[in-house]
N, CA and C atoms as an extended XYZ file, in Angstrom:
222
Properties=species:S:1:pos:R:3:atomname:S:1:resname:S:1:resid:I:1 pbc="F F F"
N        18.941       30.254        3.640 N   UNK     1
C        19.649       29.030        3.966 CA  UNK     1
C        19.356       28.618        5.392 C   UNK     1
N        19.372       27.400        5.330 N   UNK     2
C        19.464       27.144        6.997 CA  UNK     2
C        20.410       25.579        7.004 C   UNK     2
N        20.848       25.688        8.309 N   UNK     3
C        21.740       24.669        8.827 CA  UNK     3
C        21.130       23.353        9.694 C   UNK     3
N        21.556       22.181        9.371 N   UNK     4
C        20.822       21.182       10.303 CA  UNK     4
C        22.263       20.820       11.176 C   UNK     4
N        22.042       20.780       12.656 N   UNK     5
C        23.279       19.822       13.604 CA  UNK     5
C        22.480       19.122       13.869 C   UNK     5
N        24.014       18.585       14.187 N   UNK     6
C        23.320       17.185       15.461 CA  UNK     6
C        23.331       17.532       16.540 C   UNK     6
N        22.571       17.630       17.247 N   UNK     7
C        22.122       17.855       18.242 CA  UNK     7
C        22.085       16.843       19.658 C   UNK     7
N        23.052       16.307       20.331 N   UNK     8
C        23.513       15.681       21.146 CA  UNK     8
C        22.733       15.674       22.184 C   UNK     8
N        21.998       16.779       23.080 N   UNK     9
C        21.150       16.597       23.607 CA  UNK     9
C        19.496       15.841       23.255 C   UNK     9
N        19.450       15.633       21.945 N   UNK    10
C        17.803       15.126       21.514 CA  UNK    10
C        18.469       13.902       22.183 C   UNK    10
N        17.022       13.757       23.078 N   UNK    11
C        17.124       11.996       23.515 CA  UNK    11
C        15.634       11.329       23.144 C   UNK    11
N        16.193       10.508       22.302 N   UNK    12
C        14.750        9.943       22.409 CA  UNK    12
C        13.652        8.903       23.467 C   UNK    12
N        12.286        9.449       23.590 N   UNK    13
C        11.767        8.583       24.912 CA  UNK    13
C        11.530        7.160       24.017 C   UNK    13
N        11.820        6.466       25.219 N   UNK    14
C        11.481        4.830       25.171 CA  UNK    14
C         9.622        4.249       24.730 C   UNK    14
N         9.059        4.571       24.284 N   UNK    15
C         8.052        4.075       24.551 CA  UNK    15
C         7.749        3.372       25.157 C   UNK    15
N         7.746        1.468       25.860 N   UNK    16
C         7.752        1.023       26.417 CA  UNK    16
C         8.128        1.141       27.750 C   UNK    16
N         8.775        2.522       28.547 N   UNK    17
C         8.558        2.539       29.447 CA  UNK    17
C         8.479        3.822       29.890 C   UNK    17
N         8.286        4.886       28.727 N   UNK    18
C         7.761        6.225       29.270 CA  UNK    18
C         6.354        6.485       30.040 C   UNK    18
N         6.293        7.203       30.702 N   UNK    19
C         5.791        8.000       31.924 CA  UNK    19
C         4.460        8.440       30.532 C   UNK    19
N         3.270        9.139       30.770 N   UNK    20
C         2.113        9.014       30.821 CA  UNK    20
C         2.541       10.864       30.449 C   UNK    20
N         3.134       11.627       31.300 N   UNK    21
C         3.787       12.851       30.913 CA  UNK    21
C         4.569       13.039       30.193 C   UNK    21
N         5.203       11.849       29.651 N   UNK    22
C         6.691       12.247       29.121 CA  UNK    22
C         5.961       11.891       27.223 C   UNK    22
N         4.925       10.987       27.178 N   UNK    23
C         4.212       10.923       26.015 CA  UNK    23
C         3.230       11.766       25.400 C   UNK    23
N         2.904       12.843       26.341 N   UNK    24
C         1.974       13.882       26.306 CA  UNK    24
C         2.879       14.833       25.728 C   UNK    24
N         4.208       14.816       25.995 N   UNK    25
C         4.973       15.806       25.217 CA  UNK    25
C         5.415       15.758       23.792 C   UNK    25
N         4.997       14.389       23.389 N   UNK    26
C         5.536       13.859       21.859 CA  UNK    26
C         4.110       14.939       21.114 C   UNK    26
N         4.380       15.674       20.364 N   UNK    27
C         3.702       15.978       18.979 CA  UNK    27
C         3.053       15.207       18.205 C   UNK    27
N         1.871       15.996       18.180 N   UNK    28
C         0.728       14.530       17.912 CA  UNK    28
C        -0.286       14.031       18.514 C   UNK    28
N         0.660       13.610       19.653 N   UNK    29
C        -0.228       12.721       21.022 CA  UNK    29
C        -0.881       13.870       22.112 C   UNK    29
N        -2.307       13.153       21.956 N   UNK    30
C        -3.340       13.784       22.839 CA  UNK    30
C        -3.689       12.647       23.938 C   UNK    30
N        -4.455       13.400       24.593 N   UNK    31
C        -5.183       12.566       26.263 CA  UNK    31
C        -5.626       11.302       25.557 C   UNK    31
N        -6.171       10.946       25.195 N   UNK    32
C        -7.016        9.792       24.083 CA  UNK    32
C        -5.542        8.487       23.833 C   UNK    32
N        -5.274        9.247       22.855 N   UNK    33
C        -3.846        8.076       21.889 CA  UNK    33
C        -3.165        8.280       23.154 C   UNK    33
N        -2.560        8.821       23.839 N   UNK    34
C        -1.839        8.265       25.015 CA  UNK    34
C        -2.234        7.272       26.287 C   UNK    34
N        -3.361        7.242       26.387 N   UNK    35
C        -4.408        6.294       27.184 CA  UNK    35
C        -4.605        5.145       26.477 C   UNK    35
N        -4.839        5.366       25.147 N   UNK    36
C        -4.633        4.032       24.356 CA  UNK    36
C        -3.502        3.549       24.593 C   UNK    36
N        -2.072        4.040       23.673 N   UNK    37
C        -0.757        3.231       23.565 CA  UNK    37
C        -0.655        2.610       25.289 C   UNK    37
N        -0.623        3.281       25.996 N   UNK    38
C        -0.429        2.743       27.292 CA  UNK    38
C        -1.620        1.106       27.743 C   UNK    38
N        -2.699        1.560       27.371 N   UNK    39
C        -3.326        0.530       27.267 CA  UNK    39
C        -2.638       -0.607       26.642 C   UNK    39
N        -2.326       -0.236       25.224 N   UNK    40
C        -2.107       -1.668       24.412 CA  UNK    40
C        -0.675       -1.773       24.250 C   UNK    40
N        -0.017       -1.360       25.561 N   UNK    41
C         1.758       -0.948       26.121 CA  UNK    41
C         1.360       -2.368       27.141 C   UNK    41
N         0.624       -2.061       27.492 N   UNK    42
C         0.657       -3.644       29.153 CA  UNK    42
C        -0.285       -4.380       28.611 C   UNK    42
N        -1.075       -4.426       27.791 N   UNK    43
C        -1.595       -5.508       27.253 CA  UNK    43
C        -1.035       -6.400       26.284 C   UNK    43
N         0.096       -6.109       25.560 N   UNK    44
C         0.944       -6.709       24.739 CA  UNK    44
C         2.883       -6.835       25.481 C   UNK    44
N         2.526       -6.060       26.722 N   UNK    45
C         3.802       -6.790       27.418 CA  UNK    45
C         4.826       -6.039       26.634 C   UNK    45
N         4.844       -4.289       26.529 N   UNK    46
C         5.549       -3.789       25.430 CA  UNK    46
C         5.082       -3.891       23.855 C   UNK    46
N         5.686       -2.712       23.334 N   UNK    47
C         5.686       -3.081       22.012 CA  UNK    47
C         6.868       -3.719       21.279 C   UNK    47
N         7.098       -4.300       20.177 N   UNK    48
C         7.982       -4.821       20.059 CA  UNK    48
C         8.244       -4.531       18.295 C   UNK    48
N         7.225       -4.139       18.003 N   UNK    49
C         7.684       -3.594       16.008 CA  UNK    49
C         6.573       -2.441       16.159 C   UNK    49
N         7.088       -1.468       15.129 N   UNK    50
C         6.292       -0.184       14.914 CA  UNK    50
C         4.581       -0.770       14.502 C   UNK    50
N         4.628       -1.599       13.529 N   UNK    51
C         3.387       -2.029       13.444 CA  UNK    51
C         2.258       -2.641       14.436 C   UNK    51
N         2.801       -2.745       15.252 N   UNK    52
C         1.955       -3.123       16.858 CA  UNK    52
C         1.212       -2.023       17.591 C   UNK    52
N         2.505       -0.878       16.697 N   UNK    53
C         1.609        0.924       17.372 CA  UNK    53
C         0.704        0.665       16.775 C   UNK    53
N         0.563        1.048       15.533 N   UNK    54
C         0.056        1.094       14.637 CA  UNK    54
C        -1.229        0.670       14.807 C   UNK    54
N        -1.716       -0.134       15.201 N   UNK    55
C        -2.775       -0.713       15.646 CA  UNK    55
C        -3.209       -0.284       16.612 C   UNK    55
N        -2.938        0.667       17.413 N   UNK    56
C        -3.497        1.408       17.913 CA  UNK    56
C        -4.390        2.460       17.755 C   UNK    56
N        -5.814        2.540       18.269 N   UNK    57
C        -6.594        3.137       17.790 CA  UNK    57
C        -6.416        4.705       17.652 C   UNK    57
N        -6.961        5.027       16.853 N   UNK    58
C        -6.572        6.873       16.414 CA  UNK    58
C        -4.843        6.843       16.281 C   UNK    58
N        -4.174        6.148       16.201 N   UNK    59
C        -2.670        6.357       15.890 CA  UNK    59
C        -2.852        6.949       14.628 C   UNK    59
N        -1.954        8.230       14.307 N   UNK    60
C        -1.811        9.120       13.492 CA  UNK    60
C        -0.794        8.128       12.096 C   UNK    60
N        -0.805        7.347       11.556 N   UNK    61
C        -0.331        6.611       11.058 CA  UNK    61
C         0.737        7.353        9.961 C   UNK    61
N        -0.274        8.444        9.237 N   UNK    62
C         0.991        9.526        8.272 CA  UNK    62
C         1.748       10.277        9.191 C   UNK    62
N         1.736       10.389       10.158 N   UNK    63
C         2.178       10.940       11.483 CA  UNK    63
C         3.554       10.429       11.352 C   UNK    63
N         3.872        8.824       11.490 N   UNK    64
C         4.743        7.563       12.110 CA  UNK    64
C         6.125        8.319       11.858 C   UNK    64
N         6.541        8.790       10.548 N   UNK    65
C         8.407        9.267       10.396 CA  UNK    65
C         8.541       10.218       10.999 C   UNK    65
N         7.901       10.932       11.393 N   UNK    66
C         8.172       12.276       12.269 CA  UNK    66
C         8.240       11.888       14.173 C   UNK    66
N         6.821       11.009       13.712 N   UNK    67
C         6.949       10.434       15.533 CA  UNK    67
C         8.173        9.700       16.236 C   UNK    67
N         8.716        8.945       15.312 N   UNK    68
C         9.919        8.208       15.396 CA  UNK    68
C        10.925        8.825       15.799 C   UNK    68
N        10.773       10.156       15.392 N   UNK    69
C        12.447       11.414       15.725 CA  UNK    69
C        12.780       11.638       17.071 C   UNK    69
N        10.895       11.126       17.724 N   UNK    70
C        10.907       11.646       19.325 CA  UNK    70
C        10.796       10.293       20.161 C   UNK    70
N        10.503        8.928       19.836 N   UNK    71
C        10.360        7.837       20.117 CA  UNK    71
C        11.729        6.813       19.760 C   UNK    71
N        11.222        5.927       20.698 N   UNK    72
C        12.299        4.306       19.839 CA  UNK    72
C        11.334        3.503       21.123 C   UNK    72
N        11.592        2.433       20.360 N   UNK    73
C        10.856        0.733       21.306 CA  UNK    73
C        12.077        0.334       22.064 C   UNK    73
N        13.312        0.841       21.981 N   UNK    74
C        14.185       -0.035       23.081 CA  UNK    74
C        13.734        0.786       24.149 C   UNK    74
């Protein structure tokens, strides 16, 4: 058996204005896709719908419900 809490301390990072380190820690994301999103982070003035990641090159796309646990766009 195992137990799920809630866990009060998980905070999720902002994408739109996380740190370059603080996205290197999301699971998943390598030197590459983090140089990208940041790229197409100030070239689109933020993101503003998941599908805007998405379009980001090498974005892990079957990845996206898990990435979300550690992310949000506000």
């Amino acid at each position: 058996k195992f137990y799920l809490t809630n866990n009060a301390s998980h905070i999720k990072i902002a994408l739109n204005t996380a740190t370059r380190e603080e996205l290197l820690s999301i699971p998943y994301f390598n030197d590459y896709l983090v140089d990208a999103l940041i790229e197409q982070r100030t070239l689109r003035d933020g993101f503003k719908s998941w599908d805007k990641v998405l379009l980001t090159s090498r974005f892990p796309e079957e990845k996206l419900a898990l990435i979300q646990l550690y992310l949000t766009l506000d």
